[in-house]
C-alpha positions in Angstrom: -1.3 20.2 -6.6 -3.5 21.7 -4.0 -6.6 21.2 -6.5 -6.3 17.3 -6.6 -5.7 17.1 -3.2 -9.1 19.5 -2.7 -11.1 17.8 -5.4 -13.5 14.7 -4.1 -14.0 13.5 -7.0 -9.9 12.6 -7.5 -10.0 11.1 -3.5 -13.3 9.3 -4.9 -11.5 7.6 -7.9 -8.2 6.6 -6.1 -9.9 4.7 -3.3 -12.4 3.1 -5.8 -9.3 2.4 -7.7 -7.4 0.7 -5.0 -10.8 -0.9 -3.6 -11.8 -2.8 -6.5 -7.9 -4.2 -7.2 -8.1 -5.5 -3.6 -11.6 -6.8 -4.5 -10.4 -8.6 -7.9 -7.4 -10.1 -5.2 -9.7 -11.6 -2.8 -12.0 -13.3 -5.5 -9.1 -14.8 -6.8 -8.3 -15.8 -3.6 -11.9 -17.3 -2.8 -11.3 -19.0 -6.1 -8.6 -20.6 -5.3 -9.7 -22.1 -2.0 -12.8 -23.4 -4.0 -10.8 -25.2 -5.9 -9.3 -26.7 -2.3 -6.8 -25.0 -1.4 -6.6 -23.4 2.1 -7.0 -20.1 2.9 -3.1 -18.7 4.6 -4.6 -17.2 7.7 -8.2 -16.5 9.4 -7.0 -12.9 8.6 -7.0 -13.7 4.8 -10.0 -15.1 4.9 -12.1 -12.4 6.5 -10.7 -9.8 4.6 -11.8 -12.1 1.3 -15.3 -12.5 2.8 -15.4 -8.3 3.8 -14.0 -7.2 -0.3 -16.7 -9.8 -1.4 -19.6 -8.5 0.4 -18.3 -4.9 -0.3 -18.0 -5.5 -4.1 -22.2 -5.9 -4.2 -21.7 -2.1 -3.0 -19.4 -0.6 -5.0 -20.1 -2.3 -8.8 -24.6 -1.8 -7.5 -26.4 1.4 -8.2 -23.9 4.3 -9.2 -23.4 6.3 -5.9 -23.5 9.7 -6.3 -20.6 12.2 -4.5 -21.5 14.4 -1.7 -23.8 17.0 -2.8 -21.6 19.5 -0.6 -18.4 18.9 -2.0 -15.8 18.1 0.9 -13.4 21.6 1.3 -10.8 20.2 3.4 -9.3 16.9 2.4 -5.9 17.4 4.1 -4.9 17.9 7.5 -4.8 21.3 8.8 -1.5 20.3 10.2 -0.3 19.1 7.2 1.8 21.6 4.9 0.7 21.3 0.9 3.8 19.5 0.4 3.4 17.3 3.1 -0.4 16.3 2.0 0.7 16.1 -1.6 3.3 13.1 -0.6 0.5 11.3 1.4 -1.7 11.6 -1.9 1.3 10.0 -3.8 1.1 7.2 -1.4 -2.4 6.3 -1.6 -2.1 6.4 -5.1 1.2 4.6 -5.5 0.2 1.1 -7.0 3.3 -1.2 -6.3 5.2 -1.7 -2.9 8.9 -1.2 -2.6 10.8 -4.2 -3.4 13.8 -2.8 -1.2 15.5 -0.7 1.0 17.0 1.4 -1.3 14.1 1.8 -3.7 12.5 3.5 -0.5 14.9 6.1 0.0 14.9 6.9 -3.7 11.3 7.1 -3.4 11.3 9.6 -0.1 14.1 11.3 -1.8 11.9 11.9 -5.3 9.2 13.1 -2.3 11.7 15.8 -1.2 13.1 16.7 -4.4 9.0 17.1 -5.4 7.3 18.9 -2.8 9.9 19.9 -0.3 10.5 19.1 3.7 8.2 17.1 5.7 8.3 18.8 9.0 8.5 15.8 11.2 10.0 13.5 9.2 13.0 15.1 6.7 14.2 18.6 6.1 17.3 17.8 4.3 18.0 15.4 0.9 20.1 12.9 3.3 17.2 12.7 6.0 14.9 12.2 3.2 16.8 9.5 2.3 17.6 8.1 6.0 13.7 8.4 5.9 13.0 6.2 3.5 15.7 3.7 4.5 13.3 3.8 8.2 10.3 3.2 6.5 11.3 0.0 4.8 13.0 -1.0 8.3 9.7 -0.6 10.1 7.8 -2.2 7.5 10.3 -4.9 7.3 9.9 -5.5 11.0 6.4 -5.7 11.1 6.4 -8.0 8.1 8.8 -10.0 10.0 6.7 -10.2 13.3 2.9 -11.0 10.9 4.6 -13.8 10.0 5.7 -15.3 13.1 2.5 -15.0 14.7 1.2 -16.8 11.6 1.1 -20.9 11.4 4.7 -22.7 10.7 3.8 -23.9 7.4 3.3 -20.3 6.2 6.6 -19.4 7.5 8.4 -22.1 5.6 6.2 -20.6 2.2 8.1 -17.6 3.2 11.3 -19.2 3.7 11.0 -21.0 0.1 9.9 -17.6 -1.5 12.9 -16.0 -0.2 15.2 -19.1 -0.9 14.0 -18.6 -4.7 14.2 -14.9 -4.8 17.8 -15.5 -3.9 17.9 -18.3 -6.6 16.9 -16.0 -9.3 19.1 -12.9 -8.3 21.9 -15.4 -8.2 21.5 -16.6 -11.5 20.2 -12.6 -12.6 23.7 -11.8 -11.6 25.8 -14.4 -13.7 
């Protein structure tokens, strides 16, 4: 483990990875406003406009790595099970779809790689953990989309209403 989290060349791939999905996002996106629809939030839109402008970058001439390979790509703080869990969650590719799923996840984390000294020492905090993480997340989601214009908060409200829908019906 303590080779991939060492290696540039692994860090180098994952954020290329996870830049170019976002890229591919946002020109869909820019796309679709072409096409007339509106963009959901000045946010949206500068992000779309930075990816775009970015993309030139990244798909242009083949950048070469670092001629001095980086040594240290974890915090010195950080034990190797600690930094091992924050490489899984740059790489993971889907968000949690619920509360529960998130303290299976931390709880995999512990299982994996141990305590995380600030955070968990025990399979129970791990999952207490987990169940925190989706709260805070959940409560910032909550408070973006307040801040954002009424119509996107009745989107949200729909979306939800048919999630609802669908688990109802799931559940029949």
């Amino acid at each position: 483990m303590e080779e991939r989290l060492r290696d540039p060349q692994m860090l180098r791939e994952v954020l290329l990875r996870r830049t170019l999905r976002a890229m591919i996002t946002a020109a869909g996106t820019l796309n679709r406003v072409a096409r007339g629809t509106k963009f959901r939030s000045d946010e949206e839109r500068w992000a779309c406009l930075g990816l775009i402008r970015l993309a030139s970058t990244l798909i242009g001439p083949k950048h070469l790595p670092p001629e001095e390979p980086l040594h240290n790509l974890a915090h010195p703080d950080n034990t190797e099970g600690e930094s091992a869990v924050l490489l899984e969650i740059l790489e993971k590719d889907e968000p949690f779809t619920s509360r529960e799923e998130s303290a299976q996840w931390w709880l995999e984390q512990f299982r994996k790689h141990g305590p995380f000294k600030k955070s968990y020492a025990t399979e129970e905090q791990a999952l207490e953990h987990g169940r925190r993480e989706w709260d805070m997340w959940e409560e910032k989601h909550q408070r973006d989309l307040a801040a954002q214009q009424p119509w996107a908060i009745k989107e949200e409200e729909k979306r939800n209403q048919r999630r609802q829908k669908l688990a109802q019906s799931a559940g029949e």
